[in-house]
C-alpha positions in Angstrom: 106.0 115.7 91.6 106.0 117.6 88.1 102.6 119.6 88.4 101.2 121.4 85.4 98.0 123.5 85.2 96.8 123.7 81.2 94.1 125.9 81.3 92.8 127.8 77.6 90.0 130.2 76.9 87.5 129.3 74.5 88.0 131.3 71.3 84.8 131.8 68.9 83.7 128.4 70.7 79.8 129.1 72.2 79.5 127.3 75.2 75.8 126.4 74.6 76.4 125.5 70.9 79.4 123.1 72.9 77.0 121.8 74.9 73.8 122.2 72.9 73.0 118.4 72.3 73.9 117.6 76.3 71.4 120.5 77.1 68.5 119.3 75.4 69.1 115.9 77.5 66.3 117.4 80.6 68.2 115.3 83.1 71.0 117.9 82.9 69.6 120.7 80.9 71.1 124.2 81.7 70.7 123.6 85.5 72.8 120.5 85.3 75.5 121.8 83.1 76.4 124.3 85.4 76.5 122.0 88.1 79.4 120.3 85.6 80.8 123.4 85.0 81.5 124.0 88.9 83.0 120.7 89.6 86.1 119.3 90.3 87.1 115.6 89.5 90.2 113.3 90.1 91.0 110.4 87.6 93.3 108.5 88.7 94.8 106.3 86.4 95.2 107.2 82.3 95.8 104.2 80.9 92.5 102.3 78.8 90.1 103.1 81.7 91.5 106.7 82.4 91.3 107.6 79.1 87.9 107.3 78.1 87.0 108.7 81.5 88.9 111.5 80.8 87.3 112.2 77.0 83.9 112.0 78.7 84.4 114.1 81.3 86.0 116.9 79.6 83.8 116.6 76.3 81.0 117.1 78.8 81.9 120.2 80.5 83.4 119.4 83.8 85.0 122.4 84.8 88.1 120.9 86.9 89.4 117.6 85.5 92.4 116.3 87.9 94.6 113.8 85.9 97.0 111.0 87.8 99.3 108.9 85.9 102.6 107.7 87.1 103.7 106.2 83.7 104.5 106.9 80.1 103.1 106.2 76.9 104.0 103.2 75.5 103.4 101.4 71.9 101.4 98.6 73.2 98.8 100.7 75.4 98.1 102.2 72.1 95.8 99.4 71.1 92.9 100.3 73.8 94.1 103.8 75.6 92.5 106.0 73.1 94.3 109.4 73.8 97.6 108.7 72.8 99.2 108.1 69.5 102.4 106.4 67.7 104.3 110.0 68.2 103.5 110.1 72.3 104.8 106.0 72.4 107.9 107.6 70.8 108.6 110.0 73.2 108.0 108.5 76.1 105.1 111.2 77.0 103.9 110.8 80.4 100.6 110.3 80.3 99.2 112.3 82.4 100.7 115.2 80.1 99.5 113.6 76.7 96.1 113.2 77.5 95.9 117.4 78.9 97.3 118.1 75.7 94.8 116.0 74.1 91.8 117.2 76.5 93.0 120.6 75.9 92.4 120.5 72.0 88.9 119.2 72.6 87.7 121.4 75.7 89.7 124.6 76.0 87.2 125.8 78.7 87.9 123.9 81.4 91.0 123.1 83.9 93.1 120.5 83.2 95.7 119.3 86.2 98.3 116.5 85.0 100.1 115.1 87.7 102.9 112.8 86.8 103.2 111.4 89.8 102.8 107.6 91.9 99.4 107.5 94.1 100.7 106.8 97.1 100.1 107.2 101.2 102.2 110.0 101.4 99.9 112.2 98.4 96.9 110.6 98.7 95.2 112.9 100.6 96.7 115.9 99.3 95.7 115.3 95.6 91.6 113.9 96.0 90.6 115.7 99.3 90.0 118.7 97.8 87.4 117.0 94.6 83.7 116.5 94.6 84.4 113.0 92.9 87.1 110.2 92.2 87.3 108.0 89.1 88.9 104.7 89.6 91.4 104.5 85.8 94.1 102.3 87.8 94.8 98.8 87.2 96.0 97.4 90.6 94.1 97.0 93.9 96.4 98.2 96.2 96.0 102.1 94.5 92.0 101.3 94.8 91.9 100.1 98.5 93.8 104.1 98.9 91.2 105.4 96.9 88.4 103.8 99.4 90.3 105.0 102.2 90.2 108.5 101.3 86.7 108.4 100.2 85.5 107.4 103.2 87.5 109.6 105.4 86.8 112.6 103.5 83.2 111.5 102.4 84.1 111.7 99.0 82.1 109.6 96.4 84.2 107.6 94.2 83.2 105.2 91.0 85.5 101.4 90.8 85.7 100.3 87.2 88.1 97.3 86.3 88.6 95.6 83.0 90.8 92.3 81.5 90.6 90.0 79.4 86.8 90.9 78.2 85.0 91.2 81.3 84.7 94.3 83.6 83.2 95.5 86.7 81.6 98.5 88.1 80.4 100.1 91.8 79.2 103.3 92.5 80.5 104.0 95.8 78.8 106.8 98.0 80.6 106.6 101.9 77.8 106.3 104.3 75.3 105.0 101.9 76.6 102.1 99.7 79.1 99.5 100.5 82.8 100.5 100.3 85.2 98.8 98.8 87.0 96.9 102.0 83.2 96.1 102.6 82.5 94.1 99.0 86.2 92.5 99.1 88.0 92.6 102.6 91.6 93.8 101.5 93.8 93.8 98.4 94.5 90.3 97.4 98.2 89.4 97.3 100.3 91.1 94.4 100.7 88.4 91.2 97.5 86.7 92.3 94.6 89.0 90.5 94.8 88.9 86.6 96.1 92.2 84.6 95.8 93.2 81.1 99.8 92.9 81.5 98.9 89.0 82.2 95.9 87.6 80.5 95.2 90.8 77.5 92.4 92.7 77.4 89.8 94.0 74.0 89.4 97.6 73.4 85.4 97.5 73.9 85.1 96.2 77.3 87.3 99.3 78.0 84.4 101.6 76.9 81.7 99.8 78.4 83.0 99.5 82.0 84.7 103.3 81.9 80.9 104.6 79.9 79.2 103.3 82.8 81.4 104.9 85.1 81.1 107.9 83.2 77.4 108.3 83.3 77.1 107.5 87.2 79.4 110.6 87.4 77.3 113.0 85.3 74.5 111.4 87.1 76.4 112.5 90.9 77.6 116.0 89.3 74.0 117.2 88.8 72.4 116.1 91.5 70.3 112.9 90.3 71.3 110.7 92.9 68.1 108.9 92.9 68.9 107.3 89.5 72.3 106.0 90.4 72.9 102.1 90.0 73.1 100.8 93.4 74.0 97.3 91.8 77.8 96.4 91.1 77.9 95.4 87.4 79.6 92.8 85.9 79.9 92.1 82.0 82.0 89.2 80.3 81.2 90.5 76.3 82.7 87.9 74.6 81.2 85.1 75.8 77.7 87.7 75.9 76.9 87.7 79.5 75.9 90.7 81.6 75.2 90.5 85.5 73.9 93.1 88.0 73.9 91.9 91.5 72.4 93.6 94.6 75.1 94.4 97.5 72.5 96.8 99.2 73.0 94.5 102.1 77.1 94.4 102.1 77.5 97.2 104.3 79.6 95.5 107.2 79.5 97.4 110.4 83.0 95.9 111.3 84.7 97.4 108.0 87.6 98.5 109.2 87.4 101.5 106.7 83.9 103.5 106.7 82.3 102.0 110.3 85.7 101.6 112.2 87.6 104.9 110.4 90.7 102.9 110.4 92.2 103.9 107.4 95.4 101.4 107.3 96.2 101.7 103.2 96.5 105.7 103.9 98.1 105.4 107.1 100.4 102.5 106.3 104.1 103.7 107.8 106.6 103.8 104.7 109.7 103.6 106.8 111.3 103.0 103.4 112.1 102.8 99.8 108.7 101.5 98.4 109.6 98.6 95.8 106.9 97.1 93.6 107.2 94.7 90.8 105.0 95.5 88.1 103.2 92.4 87.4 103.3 91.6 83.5 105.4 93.9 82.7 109.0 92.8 83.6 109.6 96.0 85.4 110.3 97.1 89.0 109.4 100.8 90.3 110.9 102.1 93.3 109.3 104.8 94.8 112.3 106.6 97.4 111.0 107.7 100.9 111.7 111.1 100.7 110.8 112.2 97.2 113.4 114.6 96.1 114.3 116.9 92.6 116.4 115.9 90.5 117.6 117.6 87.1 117.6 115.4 84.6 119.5 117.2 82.6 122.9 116.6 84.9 121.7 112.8 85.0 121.5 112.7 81.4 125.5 114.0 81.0 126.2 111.8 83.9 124.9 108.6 82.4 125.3 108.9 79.0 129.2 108.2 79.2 128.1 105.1 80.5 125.0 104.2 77.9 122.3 104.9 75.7 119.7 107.8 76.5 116.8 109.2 75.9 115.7 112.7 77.3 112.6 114.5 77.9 111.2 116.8 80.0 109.4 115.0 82.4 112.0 111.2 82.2 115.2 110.1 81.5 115.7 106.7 79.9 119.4 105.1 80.5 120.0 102.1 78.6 122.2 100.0 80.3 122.0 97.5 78.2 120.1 95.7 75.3 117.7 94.2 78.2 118.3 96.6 81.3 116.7 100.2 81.4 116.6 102.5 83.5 113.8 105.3 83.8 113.9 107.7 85.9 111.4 110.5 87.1 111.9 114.4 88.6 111.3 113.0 91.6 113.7 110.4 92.2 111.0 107.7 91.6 112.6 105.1 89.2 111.0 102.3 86.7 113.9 99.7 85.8 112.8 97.6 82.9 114.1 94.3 82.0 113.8 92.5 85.2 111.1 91.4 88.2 113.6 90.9 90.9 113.1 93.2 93.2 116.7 92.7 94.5 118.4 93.3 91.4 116.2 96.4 90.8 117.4 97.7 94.2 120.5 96.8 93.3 120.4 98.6 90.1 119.1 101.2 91.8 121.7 101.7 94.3 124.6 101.5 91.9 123.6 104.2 89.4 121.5 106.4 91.2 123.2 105.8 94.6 120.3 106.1 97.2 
């Protein structure tokens, strides 16, 4: 896991001219922004969601901002991840470290934690028991239904936001008040089966208004004015101008195997191996080894590049095999091979060049 903790001191910056405008607001006022100040947050996710999240949250003050991002900067998530930029694409900056960087320039008074690093069973607990909140930025289910899983063990709230295509979705969820999430949908449908921005597109502005709305139950939880939170999931389709809020006051189920049973099977799944997941859309297998190790990439780089094309930096190492086959691999021995969605020729792959 590569771990980084950017933290700056405000210089000549006064923190109530900062937070003048956000002060006058009397639903946060002084009393509020401390309460913002003190708290700690996990986003996990920086792609289009994560992003804005991210920009509100540390543009208004909160004092511990916990990034999560297992990926790197690409040219086409420029087009709605609003962070990063044509130089980041180029580098192959994980994300999680471009948007600190970012964050940094705007708020040098708060924490800032990028972790490049998959969400997975094995971390899950370790890297969002310890916040007062957790911000849905992902893009898959699977990560979610781990998310609602450590909420409700750890009786942590957490906010669900999803966007594609130009409708989105939000649910403040607050474990033993609301609905959780295994409550509103079961389990995590079957992988290929739910559209992705990777599959159907997505517009820019339906990325603002799911992640906005997210944003402002947070500030609304992080002060204390849990009597205006939506209790309605929210659905919007803006293209086609439609807008729903439906009541799921009622959806608590008191079999959920999750908040009334405390059987927490996405966190307490048994990875007796190599995790190996095609990324849907995106022509691309990750493998995620059991045992996550360290690896230099430095001596992977001289290794491979008798072999190919590569491409170096400090967080990845790209190896080119060939015009359609690369291979990307992370510090901790987790690997993205590109060019294929065969999970059997990524293992393969896997196997022959990394040996594991």
């Amino acid at each position: 896991m590569n771990t980084t903790n950017l933290r700056g001191e405000a210089e000549g910056v006064s923190t109530s001219n900062r937070y003048s405008r956000q002060l006058l607001f009397a639903p946060i006022g002084e009393t509020g922004q401390a309460r913002l100040g003190a708290a700690r947050v996990a986003i996990v996710g920086m792609g289009a969601l994560g992003t804005v999240l991210a920009n509100h949250m540390a543009r208004a003050g909160v004092g511990f901002l916990r990034l999560i991002d297992r990926d790197f900067v690409e040219e086409s998530n420029l087009q709605r991840q609003m962070l990063y930029d044509e130089a980041d694409a180029a580098a192959s900056e994980p994300k999680a470290m471009a948007a600190a960087k970012r964050l940094q320039q705007a708020n040098s008074e708060i924490t800032l934690e990028p972790i490049v690093s998959d969400l997975n069973a094995i971390n899950a607990e370790a890297l969002l028991s310890d916040v007062d909140l957790i911000l849905d930025g992902t893009d898959n289910f699977s990560v979610r239904f781990l998310i609602n899983d450590v909420s409700a063990k750890h009786r942590i709230p957490w906010i669900y936001g999803g966007a594609v295509s130009s409708r989105g979705v939000s649910l403040t969820i607050i474990p033993g008040s609301t609905p959780c999430l295994r409550c509103m949908f079961g389990q995590s449908p079957a992988q290929g089966t739910a559209e992705t921005c990777d599959t159907a597109g997505v517009i820019g502005p339906i990325i603002h208004t799911v992640a906005s709305h997210q944003s402002t139950e947070a500030l609304k939880l992080l002060v204390g004015a849990h009597e205006q939170l939506n209790r309605k999931m929210l659905h919007w389709d803006l293209w086609h101008n439609q807008h729903a809020a439906v009541d799921v006051s009622k959806a608590r189920k008191a079999d959920c195997p999750a908040c009334a049973q405390e059987r927490y099977e996405y966190l307490e799944q048994d990875l007796g191996e190599d995790t190996i997941q095609t990324l849907c859309g995106r022509n691309s297998v990750q493998i995620q080894p059991l045992h996550a190790g360290s690896f230099h990439l430095e001596e992977w780089a001289a290794k491979w590049s008798q072999l190919g094309s590569i491409e170096l930096n400090p967080f990845l190492l790209k190896f080119h095999i060939n015009d359609t086959l690369t291979l990307v691999l992370f510090s901790d021995g987790r690997v993205i091979i590109q060019g294929t969605n065969d999970p059997i020729q990524a293992k393969s792959l896997y196997s022959r060049y990394v040996g594991m």
